[in-house]
C-alpha positions as a Markdown table, in Angstrom:
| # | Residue | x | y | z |
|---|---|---|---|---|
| 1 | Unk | 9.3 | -29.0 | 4.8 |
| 2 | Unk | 8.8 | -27.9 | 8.3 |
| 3 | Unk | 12.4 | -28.5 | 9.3 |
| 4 | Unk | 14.0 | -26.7 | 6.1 |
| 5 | Unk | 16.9 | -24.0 | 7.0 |
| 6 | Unk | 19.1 | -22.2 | 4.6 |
| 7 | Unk | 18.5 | -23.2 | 1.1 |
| 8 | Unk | 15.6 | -25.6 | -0.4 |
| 9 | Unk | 16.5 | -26.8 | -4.1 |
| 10 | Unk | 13.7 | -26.8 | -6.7 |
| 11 | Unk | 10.3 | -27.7 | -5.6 |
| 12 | Unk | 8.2 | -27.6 | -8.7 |
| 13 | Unk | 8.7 | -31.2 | -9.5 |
| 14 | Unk | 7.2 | -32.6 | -6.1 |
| 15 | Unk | 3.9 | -30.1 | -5.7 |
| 16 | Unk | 0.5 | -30.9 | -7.1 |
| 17 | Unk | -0.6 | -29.0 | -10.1 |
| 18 | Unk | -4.0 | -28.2 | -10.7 |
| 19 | Unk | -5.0 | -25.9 | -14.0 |
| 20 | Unk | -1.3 | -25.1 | -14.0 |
| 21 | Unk | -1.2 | -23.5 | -10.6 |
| 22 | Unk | 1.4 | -25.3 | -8.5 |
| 23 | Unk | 0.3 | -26.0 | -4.7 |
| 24 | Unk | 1.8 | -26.4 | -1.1 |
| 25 | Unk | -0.9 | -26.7 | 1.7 |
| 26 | Unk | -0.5 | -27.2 | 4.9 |
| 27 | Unk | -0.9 | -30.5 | 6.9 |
| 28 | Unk | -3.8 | -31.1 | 7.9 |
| 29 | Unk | -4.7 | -31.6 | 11.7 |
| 30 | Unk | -3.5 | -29.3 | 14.7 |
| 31 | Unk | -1.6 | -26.2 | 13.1 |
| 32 | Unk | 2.1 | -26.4 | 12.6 |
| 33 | Unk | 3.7 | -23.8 | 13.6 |
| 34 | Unk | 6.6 | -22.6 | 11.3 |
| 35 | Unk | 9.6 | -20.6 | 12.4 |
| 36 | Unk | 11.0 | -18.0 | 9.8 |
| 37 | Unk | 13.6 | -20.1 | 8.4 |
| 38 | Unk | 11.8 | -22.7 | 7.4 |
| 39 | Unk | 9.3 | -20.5 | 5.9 |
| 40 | Unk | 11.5 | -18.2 | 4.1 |
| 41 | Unk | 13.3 | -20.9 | 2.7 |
| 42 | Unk | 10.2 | -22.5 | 1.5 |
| 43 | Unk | 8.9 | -18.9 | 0.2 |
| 44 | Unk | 12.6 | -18.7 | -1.0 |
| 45 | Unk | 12.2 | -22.1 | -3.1 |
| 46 | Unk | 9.4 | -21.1 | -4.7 |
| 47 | Unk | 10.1 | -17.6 | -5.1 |
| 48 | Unk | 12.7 | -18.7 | -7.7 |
| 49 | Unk | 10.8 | -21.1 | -9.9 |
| 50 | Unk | 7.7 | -19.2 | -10.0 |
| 51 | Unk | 6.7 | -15.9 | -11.4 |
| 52 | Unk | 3.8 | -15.2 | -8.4 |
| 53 | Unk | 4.0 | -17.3 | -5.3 |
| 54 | Unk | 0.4 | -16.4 | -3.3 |
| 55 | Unk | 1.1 | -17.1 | 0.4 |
| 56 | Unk | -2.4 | -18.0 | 2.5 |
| 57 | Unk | -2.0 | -18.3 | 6.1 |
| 58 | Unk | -5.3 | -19.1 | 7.1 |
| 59 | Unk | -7.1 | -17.9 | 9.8 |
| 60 | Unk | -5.0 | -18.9 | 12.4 |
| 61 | Unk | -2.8 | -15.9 | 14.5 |
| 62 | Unk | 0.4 | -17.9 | 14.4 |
| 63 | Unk | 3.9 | -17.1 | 14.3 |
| 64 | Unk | 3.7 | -18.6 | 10.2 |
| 65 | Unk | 0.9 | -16.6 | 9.4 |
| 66 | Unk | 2.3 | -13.2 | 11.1 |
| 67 | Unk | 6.0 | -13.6 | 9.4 |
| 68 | Unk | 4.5 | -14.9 | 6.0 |
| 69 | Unk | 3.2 | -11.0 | 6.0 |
| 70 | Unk | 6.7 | -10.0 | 6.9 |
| 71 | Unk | 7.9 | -12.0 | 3.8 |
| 72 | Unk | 5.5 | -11.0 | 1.0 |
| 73 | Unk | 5.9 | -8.9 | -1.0 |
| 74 | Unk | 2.5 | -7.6 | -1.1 |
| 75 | Unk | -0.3 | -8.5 | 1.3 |
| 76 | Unk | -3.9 | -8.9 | 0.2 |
| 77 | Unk | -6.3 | -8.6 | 2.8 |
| 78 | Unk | -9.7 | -10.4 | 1.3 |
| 79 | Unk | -12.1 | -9.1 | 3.9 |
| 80 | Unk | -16.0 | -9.9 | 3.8 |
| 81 | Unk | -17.9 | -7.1 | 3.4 |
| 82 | Unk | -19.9 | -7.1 | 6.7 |
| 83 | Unk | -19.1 | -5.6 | 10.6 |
| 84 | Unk | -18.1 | -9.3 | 11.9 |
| 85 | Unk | -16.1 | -9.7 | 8.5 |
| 86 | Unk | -14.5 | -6.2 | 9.1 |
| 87 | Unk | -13.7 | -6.6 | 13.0 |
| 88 | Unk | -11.8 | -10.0 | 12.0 |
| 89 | Unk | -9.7 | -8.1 | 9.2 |
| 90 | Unk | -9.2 | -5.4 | 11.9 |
| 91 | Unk | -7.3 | -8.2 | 14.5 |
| 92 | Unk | -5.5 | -9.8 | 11.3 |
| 93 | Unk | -3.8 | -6.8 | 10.6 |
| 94 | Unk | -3.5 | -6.0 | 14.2 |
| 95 | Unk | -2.2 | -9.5 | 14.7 |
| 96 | Unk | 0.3 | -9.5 | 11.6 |
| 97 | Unk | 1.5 | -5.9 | 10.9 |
| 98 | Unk | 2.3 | -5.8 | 7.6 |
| 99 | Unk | 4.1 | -2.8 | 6.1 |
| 100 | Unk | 1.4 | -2.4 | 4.1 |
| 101 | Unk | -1.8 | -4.1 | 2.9 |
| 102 | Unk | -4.7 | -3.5 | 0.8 |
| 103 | Unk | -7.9 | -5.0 | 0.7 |
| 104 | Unk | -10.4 | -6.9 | -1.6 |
| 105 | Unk | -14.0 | -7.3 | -0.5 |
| 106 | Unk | -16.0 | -10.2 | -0.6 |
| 107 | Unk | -19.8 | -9.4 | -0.9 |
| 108 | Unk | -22.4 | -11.0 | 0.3 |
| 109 | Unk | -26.1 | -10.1 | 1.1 |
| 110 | Unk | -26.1 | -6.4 | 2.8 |
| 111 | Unk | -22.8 | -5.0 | 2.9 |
| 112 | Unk | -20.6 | -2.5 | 4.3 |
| 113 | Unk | -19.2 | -0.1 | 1.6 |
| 114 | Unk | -15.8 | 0.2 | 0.9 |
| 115 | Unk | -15.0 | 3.4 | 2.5 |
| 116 | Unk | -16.1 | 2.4 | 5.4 |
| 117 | Unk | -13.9 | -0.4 | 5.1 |
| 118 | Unk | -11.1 | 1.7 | 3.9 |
| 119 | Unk | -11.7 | 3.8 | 7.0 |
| 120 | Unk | -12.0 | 1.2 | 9.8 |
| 121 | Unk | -8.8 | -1.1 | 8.6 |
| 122 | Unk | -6.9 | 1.8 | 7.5 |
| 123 | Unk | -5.8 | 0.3 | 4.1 |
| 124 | Unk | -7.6 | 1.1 | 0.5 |
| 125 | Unk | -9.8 | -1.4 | -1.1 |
| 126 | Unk | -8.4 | -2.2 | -4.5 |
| 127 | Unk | -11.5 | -4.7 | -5.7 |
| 128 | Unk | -14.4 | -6.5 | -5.0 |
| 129 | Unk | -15.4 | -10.5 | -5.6 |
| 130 | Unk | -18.5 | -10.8 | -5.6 |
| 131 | Unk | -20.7 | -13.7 | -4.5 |
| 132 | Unk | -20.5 | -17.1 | -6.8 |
| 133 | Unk | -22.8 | -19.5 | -5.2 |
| 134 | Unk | -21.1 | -22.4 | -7.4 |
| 135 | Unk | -17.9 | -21.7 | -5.1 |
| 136 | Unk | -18.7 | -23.2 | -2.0 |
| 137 | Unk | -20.1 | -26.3 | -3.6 |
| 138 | Unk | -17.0 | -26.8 | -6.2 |
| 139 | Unk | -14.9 | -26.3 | -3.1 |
| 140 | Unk | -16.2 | -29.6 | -1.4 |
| 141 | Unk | -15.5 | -31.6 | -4.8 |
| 142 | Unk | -12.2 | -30.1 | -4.8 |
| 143 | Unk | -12.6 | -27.9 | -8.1 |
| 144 | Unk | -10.5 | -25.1 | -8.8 |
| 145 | Unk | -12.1 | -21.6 | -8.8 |
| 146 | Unk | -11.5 | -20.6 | -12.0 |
| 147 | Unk | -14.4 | -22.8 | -12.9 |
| 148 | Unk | -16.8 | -20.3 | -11.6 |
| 149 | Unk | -19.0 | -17.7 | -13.0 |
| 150 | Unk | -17.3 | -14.7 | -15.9 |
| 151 | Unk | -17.3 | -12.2 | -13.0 |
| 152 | Unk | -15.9 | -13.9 | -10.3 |
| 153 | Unk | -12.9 | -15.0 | -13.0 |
| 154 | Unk | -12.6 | -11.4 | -14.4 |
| 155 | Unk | -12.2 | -10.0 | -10.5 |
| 156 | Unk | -10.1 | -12.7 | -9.5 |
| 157 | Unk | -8.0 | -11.2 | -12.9 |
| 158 | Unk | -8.0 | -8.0 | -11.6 |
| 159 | Unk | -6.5 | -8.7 | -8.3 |
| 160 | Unk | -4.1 | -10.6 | -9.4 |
| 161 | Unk | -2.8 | -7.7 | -12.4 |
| 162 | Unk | -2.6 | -5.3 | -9.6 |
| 163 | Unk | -0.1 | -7.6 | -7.7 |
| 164 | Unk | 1.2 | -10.0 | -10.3 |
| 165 | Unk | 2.7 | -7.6 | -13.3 |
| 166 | Unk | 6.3 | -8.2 | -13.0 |
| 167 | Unk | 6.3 | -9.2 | -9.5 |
| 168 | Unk | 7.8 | -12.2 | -7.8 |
């Protein structure tokens, strides 16, 4: 997909389903690099066969990562709720510039609140997820999050109403 321009036909039949969520991941390996066409022909694709298309650029400052935010039509920040956690969301959106953004925190141990989030990114805090230590360890077998505890579902739920009602 890394060489797509203009229009990409129906992808739904080729991508992975798991618990009914479709998936396209990135290669694994050194970081491609996408240019905007590719990408908003991809985002374009799926955009049309899906009701919510979640775009997760990773943690790498690329020239992908920055124009997915240029694409989306919202942008969820999930920041963890700590200084180093908060000084990395601080260069993300520094890095990427979305319009706008809000943020989700992701507790852990002794955290920073969320006005003082709110106040050093600039952006409101919409919700919380809190810890799950299942997660990390269904992660390495490759299980799907909504396996985890009732709170972690029900925030997960949240977030997602807040951007998903009626939105592409």
């Amino acid at each position: 997909l890394s060489g797509a321009d203009g229009h990409v036909g129906e992808l739904r039949r080729y991508l992975p389903v798991v618990e009914g969520v479709s998936l396209v991941s990135m290669a694994r390996g050194p970081t491609p690099d996408l240019a905007r066409e590719p990408l908003a022909a991809i985002i374009g694709s799926l955009r049309r066969g899906h009701r919510l298309v979640i775009v997760d650029p990773g943690r790498a400052l690329t020239q992908a990562a920055r124009e997915s935010s240029q694409l989306a039509t919202h942008v969820v920040l999930v920041v963890h709720a700590c200084v180093r956690g908060v000084a990395a969301a601080r260069e993300v959106l520094r890095t990427h510039q979305p319009d706008t953004a809000v943020a989700v925190l992701r507790r852990a141990g002794p955290a920073v609140s969320a006005s003082m989030v709110c106040e050093a990114l600039g952006i409101e805090v919409v919700g919380t997820l809190p810890e799950d230590g299942r997660l990390p360890g269904a992660a390495e077998r490759g299980d799907p999050p909504t396996r985890a505890g009732r709170a972690y579902r029900r925030a997960c739920q949240e977030v997602l109403a807040l951007v998903g009602d009626g939105h592409e």
